[in-house]
The first five atom37 places (N, CA, C, CB, O) and aatype in JSON, in Angstrom:
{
  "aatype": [20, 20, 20, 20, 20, 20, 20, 20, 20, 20, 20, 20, 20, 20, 20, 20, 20, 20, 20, 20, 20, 20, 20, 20, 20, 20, 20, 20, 20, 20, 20, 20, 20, 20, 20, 20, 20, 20, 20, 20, 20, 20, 20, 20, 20, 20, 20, 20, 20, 20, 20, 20, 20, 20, 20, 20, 20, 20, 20, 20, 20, 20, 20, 20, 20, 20, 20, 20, 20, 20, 20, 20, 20, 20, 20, 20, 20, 20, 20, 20, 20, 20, 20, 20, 20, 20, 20, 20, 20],
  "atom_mask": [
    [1, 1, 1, 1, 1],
    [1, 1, 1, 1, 1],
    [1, 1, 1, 1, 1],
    [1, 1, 1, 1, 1],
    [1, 1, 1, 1, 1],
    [1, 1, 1, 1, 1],
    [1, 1, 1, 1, 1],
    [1, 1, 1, 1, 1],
    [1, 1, 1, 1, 1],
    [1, 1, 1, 1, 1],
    [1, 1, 1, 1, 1],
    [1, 1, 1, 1, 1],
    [1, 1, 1, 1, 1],
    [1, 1, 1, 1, 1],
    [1, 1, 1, 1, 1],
    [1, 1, 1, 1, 1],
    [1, 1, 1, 1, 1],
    [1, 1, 1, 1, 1],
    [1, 1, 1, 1, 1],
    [1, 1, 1, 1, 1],
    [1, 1, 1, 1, 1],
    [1, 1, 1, 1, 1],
    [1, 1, 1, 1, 1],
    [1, 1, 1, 1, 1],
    [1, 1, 1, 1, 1],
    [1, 1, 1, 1, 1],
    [1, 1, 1, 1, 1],
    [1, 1, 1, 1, 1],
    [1, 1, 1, 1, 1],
    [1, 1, 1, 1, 1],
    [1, 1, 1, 1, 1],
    [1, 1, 1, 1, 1],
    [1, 1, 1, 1, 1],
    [1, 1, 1, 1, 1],
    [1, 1, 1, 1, 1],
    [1, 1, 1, 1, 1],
    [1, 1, 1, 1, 1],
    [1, 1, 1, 1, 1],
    [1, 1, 1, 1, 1],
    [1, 1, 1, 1, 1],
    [1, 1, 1, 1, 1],
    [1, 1, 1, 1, 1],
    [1, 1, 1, 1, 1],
    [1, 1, 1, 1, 1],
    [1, 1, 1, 1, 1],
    [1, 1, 1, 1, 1],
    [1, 1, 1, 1, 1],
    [1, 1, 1, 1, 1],
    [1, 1, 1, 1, 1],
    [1, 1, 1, 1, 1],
    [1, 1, 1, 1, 1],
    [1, 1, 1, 1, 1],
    [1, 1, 1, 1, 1],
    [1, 1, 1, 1, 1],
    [1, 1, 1, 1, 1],
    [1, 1, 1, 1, 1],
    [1, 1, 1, 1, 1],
    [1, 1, 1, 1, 1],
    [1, 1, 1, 1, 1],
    [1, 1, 1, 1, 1],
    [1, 1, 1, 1, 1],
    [1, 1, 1, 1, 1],
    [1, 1, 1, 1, 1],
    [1, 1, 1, 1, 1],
    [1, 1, 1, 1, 1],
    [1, 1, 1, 1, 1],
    [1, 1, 1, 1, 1],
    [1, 1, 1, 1, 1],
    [1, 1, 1, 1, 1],
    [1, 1, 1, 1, 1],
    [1, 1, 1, 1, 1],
    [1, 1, 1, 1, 1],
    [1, 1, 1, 1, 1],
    [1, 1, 1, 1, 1],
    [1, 1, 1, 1, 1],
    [1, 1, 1, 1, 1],
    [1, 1, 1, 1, 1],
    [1, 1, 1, 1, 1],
    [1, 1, 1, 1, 1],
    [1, 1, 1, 1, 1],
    [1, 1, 1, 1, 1],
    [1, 1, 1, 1, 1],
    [1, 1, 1, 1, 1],
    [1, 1, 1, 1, 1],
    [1, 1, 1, 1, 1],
    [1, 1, 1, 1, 1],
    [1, 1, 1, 1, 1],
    [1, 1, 1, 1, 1],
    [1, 1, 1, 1, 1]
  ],
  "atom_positions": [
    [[51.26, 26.51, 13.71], [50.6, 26.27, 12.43], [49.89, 24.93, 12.49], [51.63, 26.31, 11.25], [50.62, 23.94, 12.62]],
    [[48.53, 24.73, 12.42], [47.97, 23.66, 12.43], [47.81, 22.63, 10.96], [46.82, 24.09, 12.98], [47.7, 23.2, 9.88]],
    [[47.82, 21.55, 11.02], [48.04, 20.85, 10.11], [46.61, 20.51, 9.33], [48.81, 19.77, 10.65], [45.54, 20.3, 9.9]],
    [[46.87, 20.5, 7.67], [45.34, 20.75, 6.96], [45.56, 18.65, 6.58], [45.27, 22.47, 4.92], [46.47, 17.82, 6.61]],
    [[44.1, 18.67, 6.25], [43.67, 17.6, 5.34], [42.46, 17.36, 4.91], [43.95, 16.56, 5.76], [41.41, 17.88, 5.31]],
    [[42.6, 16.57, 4.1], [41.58, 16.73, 2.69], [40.94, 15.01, 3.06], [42.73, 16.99, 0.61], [41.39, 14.15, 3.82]],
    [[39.58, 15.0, 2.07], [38.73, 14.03, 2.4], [38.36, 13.36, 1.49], [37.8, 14.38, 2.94], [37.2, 13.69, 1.26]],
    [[38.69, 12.54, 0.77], [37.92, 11.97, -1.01], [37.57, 10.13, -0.13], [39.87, 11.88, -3.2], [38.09, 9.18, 0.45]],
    [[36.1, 10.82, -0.74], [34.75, 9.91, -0.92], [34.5, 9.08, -2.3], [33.48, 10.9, -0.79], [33.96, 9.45, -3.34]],
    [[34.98, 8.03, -2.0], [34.52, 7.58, -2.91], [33.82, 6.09, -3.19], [35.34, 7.83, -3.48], [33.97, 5.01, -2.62]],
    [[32.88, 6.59, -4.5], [31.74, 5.38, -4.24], [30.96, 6.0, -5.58], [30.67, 5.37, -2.41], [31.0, 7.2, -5.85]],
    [[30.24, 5.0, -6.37], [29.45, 5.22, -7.3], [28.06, 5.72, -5.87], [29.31, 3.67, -8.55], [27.59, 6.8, -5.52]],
    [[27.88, 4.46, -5.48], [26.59, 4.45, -4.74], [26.36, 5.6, -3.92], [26.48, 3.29, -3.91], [25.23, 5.83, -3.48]],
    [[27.55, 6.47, -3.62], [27.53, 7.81, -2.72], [26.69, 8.5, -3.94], [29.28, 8.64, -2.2], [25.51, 8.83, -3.87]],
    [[27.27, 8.61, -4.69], [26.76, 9.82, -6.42], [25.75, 9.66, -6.54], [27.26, 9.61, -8.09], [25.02, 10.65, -6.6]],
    [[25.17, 8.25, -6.67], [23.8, 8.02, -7.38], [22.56, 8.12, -5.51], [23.89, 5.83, -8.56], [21.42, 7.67, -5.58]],
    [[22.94, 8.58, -4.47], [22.41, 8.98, -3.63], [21.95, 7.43, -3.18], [21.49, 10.12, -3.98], [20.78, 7.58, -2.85]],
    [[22.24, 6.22, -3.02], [21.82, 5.1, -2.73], [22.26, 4.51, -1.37], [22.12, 4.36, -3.75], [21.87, 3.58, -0.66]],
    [[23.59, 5.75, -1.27], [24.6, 5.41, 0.07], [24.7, 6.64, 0.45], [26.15, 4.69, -0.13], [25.35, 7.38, -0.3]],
    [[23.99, 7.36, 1.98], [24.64, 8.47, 2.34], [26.36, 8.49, 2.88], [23.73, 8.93, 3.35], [26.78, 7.4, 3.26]],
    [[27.15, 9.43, 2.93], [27.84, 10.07, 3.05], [27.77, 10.32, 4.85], [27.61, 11.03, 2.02], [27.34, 11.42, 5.22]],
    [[28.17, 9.36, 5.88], [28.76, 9.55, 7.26], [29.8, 9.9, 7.89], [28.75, 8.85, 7.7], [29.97, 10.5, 8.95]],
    [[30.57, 9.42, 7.05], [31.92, 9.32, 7.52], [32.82, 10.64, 7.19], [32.52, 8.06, 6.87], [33.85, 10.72, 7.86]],
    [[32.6, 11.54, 6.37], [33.4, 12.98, 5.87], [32.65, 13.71, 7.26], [32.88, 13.85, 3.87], [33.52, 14.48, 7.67]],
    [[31.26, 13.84, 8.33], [31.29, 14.63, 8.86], [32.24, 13.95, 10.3], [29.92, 15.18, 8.85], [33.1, 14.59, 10.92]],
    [[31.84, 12.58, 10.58], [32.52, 12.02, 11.53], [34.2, 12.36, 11.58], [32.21, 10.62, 11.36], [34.7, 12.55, 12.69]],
    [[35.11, 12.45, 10.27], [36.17, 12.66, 10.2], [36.5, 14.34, 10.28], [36.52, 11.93, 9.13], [37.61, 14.87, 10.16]],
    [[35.71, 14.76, 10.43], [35.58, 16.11, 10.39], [35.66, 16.74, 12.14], [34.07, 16.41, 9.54], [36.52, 17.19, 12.89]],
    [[34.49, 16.48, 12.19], [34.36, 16.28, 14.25], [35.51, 15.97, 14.73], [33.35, 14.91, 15.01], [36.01, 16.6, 15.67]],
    [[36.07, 15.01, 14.18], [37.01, 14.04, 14.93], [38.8, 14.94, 14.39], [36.67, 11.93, 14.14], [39.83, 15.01, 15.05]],
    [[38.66, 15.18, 13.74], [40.36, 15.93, 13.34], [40.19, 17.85, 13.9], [40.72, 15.84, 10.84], [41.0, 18.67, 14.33]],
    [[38.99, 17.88, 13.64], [38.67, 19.42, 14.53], [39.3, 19.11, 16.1], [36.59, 19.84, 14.7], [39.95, 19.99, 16.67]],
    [[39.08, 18.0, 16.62], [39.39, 18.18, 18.02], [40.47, 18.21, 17.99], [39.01, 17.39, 18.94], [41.0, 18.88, 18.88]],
    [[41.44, 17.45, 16.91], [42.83, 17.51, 17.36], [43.53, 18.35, 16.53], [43.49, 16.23, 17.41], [44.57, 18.1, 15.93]],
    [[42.87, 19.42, 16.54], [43.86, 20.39, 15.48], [44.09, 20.84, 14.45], [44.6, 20.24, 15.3], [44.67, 21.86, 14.07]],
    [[43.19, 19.4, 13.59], [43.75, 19.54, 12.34], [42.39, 20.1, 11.41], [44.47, 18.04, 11.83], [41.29, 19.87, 11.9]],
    [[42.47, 20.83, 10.04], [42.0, 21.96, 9.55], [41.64, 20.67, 8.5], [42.98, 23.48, 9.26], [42.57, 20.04, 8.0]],
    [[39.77, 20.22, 8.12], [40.12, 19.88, 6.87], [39.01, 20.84, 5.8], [39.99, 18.14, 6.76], [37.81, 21.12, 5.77]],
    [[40.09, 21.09, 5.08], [40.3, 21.97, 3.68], [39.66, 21.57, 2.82], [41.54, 22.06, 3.07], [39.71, 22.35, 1.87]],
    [[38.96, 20.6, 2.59], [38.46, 19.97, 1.26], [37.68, 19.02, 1.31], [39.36, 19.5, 0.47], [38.09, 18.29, 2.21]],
    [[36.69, 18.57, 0.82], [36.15, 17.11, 0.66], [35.76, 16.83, -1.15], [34.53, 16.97, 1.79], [35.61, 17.78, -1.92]],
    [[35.69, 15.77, -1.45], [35.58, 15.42, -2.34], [35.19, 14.06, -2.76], [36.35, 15.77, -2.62], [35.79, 13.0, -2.63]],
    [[33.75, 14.42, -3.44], [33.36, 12.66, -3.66], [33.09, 12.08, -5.06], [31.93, 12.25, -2.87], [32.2, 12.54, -5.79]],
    [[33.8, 11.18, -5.36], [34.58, 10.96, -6.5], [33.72, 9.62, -7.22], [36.28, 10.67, -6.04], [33.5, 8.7, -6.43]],
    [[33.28, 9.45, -8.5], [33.18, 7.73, -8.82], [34.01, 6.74, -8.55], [33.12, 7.43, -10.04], [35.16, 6.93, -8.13]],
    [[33.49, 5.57, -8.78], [34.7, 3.92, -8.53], [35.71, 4.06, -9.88], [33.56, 1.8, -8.73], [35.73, 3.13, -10.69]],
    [[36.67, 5.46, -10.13], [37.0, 5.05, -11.85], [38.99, 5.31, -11.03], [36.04, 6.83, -13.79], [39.55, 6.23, -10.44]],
    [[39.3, 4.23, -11.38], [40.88, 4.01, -10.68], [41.74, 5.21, -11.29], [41.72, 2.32, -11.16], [42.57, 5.72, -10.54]],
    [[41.57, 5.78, -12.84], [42.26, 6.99, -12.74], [42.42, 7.95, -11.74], [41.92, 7.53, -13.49], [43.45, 8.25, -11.12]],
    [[40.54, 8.72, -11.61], [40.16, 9.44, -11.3], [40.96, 9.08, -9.93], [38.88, 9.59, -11.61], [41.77, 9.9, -9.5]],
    [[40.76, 8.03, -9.33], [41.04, 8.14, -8.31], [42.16, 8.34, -7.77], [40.67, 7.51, -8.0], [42.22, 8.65, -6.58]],
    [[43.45, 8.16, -8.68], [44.7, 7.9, -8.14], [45.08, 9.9, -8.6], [45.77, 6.21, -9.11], [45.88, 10.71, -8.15]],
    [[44.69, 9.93, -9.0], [44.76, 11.89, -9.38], [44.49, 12.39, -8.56], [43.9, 12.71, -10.38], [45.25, 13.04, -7.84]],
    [[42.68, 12.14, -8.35], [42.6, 13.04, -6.72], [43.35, 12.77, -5.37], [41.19, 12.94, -6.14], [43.52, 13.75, -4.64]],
    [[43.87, 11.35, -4.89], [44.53, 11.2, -3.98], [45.52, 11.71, -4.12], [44.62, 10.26, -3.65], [45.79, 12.41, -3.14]],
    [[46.88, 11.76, -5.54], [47.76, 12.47, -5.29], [47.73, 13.96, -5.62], [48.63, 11.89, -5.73], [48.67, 14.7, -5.36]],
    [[46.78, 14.31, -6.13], [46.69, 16.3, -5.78], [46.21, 16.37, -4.34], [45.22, 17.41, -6.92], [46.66, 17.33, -3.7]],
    [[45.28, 15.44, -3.62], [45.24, 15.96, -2.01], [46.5, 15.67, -1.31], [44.05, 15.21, -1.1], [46.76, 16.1, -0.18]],
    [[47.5, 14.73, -2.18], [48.69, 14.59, -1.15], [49.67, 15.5, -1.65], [49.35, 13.08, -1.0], [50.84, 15.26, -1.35]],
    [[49.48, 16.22, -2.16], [50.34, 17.68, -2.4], [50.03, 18.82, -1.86], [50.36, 18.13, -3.67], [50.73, 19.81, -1.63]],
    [[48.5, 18.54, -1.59], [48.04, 19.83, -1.1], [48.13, 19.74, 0.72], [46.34, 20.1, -1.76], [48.68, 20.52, 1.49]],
    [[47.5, 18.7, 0.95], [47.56, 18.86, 2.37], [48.4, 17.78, 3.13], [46.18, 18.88, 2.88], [49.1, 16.94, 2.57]],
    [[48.2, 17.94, 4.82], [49.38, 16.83, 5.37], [48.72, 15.74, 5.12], [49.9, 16.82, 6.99], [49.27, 14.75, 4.64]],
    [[47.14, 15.83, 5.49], [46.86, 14.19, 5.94], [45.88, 14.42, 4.38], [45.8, 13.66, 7.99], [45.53, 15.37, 3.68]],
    [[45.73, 13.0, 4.38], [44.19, 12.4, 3.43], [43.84, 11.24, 3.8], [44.29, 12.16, 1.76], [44.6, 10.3, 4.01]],
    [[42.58, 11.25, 3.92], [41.96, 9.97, 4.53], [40.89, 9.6, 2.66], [40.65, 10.5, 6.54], [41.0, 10.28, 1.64]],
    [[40.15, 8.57, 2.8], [39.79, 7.95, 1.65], [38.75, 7.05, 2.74], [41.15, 7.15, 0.59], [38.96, 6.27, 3.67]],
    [[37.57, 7.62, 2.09], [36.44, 6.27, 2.18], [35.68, 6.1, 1.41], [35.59, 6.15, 3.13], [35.55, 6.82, 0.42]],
    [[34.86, 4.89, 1.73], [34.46, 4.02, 0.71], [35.07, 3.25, 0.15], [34.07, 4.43, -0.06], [36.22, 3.08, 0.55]],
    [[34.57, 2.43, -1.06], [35.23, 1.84, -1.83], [35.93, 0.94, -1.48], [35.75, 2.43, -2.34], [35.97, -0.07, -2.19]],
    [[36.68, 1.02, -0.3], [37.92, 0.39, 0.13], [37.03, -1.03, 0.7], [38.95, 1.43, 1.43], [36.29, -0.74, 1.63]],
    [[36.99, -2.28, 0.36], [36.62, -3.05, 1.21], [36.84, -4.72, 0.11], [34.97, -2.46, 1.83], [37.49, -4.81, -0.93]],
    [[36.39, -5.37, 0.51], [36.47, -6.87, 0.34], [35.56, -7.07, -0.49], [36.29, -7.74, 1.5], [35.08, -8.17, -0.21]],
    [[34.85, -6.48, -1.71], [33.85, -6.72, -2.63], [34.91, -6.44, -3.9], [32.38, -5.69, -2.45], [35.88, -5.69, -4.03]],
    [[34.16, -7.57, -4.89], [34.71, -7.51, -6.19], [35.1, -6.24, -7.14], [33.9, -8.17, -6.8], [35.96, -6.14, -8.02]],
    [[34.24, -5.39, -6.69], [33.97, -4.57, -7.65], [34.91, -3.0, -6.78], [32.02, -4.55, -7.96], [34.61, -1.85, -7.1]],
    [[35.94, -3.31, -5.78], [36.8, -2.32, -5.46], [38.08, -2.4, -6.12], [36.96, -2.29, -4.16], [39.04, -3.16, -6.23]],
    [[37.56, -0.97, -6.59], [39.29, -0.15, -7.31], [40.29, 0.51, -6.65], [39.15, 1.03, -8.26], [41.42, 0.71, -7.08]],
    [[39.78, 0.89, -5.48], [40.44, 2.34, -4.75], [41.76, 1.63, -4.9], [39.92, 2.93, -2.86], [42.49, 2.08, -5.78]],
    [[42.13, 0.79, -4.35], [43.75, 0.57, -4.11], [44.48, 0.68, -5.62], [44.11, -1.14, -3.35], [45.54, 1.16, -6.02]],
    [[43.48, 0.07, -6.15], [44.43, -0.04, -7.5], [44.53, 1.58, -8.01], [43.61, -1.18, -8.91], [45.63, 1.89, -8.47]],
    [[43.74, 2.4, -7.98], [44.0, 3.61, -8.21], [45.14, 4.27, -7.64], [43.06, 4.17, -7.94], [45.9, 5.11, -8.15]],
    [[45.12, 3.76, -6.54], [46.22, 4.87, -5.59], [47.71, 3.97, -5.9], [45.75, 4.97, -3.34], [48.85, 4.43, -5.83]],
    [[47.35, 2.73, -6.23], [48.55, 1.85, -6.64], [49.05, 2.49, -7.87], [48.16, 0.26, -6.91], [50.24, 2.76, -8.03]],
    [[48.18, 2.7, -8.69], [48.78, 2.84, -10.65], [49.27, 4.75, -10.34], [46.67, 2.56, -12.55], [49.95, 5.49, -11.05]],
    [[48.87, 4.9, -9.58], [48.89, 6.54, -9.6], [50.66, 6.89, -8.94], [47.31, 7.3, -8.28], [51.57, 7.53, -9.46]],
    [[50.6, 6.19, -7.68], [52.16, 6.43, -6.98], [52.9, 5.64, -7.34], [52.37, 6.36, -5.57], [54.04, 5.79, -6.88]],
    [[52.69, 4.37, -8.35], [54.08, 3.42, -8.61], [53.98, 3.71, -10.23], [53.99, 1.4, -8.05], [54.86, 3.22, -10.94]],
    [[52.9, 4.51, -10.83], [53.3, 5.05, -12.6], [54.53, 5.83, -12.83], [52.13, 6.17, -13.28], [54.83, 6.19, -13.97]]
  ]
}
């Protein structure tokens, strides 16, 4: 049985088309070789609810979830805090 996972993109600047979207096919290529099935992608706004919902319905649904975007050293990143308020609420 090969192992599934899911993909959430997230980024205002992905939505409003200002930032393409590389990294969901690269992670794609790259988990095909080793087996793994991904089931889903999903690209989401910068809104910390939203975000901590979709990470934990992809971590129910599948083994792995990866998360890009967002994630980095600029003022204006939520992702952690989403996935923070979501698994320690």
């Amino acid at each position: 049985m090969s192992k599934t996972a899911g993909i959430v993109i997230i980024g205002n600047e992905v939505l409003s088309g200002k930032t393409q979207d590389t990294n969901s096919h690269f992670l794609c290529r790259e988990l095909r070789e080793l087996g793994v099935e991904v089931h889903r992608i999903s690209v989401i706004p910068d809104e910390i609810e939203l975000i901590g919902k979709e990470v934990a319905a992809f971590s129910r649904a599948f083994d792995y979830v990866f998360t890009t975007g967002g994630v980095g050293p600029t003022h204006d990143d939520v992702t952690m805090a989403g996935i923070f308020a979501r698994v320690w609420a």
